[in-house]
C-alpha positions in Angstrom: 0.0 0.0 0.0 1.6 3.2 -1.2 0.5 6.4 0.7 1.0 9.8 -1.1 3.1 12.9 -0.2 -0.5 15.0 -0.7 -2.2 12.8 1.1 0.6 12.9 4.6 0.3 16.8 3.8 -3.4 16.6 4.4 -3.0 14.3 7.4 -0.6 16.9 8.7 -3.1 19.8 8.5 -6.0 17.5 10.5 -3.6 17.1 13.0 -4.1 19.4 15.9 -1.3 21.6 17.5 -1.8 21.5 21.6 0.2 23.6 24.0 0.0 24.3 27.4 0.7 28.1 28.5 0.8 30.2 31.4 2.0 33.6 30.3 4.8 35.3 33.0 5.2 39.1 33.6 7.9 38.9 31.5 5.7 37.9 28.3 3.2 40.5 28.6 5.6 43.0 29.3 7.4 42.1 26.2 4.3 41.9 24.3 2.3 45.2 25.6 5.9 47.0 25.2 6.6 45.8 21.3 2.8 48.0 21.2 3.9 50.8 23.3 7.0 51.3 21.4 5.2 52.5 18.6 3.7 55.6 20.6 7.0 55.8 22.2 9.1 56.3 19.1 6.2 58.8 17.8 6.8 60.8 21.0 10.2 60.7 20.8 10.5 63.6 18.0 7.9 65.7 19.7 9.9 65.3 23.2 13.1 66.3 21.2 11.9 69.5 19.6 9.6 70.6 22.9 12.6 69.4 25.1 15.1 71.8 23.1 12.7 74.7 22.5 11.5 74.5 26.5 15.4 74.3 27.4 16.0 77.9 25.3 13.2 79.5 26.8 14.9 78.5 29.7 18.2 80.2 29.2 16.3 83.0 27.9 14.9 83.8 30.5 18.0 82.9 32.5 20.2 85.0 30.9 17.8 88.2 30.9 18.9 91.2 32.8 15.7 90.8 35.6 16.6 89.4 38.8 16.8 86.3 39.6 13.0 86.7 42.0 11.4 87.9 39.0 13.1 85.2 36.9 12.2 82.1 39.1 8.0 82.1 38.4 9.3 82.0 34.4 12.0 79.6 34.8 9.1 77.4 36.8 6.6 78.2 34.3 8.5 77.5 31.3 9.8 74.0 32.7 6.6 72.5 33.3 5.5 71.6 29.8 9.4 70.2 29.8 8.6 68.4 32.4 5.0 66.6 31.4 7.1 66.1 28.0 9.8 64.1 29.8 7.2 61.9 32.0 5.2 60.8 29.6 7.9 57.9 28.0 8.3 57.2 31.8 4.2 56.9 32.4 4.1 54.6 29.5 6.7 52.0 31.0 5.5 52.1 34.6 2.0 51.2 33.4 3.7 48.4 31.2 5.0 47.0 34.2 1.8 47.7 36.1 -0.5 45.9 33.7 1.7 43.2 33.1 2.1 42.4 36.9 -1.4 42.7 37.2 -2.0 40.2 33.9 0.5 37.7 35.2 -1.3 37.1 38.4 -4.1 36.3 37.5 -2.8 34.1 34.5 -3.9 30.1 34.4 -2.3 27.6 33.6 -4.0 26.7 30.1 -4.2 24.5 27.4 -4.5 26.0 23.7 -5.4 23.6 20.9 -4.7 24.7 17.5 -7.2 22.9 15.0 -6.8 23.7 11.3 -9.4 26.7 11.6 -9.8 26.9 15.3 -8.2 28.2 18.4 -9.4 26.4 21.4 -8.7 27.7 25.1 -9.0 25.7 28.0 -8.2 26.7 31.4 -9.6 26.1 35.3 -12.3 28.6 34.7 -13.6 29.1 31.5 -12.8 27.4 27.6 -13.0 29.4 24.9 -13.3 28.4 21.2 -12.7 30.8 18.2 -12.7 30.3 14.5 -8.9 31.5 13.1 -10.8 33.5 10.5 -12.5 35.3 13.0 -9.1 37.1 14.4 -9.0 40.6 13.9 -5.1 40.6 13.5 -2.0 38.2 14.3 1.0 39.1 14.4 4.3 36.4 14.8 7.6 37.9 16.9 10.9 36.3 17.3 9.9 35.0 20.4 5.8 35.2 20.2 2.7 34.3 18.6 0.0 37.4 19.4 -3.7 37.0 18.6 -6.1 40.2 18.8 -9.4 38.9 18.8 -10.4 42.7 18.8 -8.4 45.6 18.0 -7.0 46.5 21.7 -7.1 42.8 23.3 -4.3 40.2 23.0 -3.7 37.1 23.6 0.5 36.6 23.9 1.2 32.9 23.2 5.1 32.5 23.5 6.9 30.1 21.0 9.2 28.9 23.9 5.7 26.5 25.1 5.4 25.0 21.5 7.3 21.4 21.6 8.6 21.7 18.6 9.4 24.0 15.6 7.7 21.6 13.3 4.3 22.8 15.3 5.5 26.5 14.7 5.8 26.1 11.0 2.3 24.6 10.9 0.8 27.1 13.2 2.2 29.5 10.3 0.9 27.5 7.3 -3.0 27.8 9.3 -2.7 31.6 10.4 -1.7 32.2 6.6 -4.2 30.1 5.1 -7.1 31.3 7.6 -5.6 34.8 8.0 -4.6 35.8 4.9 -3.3 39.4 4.9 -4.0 39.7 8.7 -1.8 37.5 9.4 1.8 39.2 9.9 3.9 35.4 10.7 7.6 35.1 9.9 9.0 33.9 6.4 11.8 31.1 7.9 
């Protein structure tokens, strides 16, 4: 009895892809900062050109011939805007940090079955089942698999709980096949 190479390939794609997760701080924070990093780097120019036209009013009003009482209220005045500039990068990663704490806490220990068009969740409390197709966007890192079932929710699945890379590259082939253009995986 001969079997075919088409038909093992369609075996292959029947054959379900199960790992078992429990996300750590240091997953979420990686994931929630890879979406921060975008507003980050969009600040960045703003804080730049605020930061350097705040720092000449500065010595402006510094160097002007009024006395120094009369120059402190200005000095003040002019720093604050410098200062809100400066904060925000630093609000961003303490509420990173924050959220991801809070997220890792309160993280199960799970079991995620990948079907050739489904994503099935099991954990203690609750199991979820959602069609592939019905992801609003996924998105493949070096070290991650992210699934936004709506535009700002995620769900960080890390390659280092997959047993094998074989189960990666097939988890590719069904994102891309249920996904489409929505699905942003890796070319290896």
């Amino acid at each position: 009895m001969l079997i075919s190479i088409e038909f093992l390939l369609f075996m292959e794609g029947q054959r379900e892809i199960v790992v078992s997760i429990r996300p750590t701080i240091e997953d979420y924070r990686r994931v929630m900062f890879g979406q921060s990093r975008k507003i980050l780097f969009a600040t960045l120019p703003v804080i730049l050109i605020l930061g350097i036209g705040f720092f000449f009013i500065a010595v402006w009003v510094f160097v002007s011939p009024t006395p120094l009482p009369k120059k402190i209220p200005a000095l003040f005045l002019s720093s604050l805007p410098l200062l809100f500039v400066c904060l925000l990068p630093a609000v961003i990663l303490y509420n990173v940090r924050k959220q991801s704490r809070h997220l890792a806490e309160r993280a199960e220990l799970s079991q995620v079955t990948f079907s050739s068009s489904s994503l099935t969740i099991n954990s203690p409390s609750s199991t979820v089942e959602t069609l592939l197709s019905r992801f609003v966007n996924v998105v493949e890192t070096d070290s991650d698999f992210i699934f936004y079932p709506q535009k700002q929710a995620f769900i960080p699945i890390a390659k280092r709980f997959f047993e094998s890379d074989a189960d990666i590259i097939e988890l590719r082939a069904r994102l891309t096949s249920n996904l489409g253009e929505d699905a942003k995986v890796l070319e290896k």
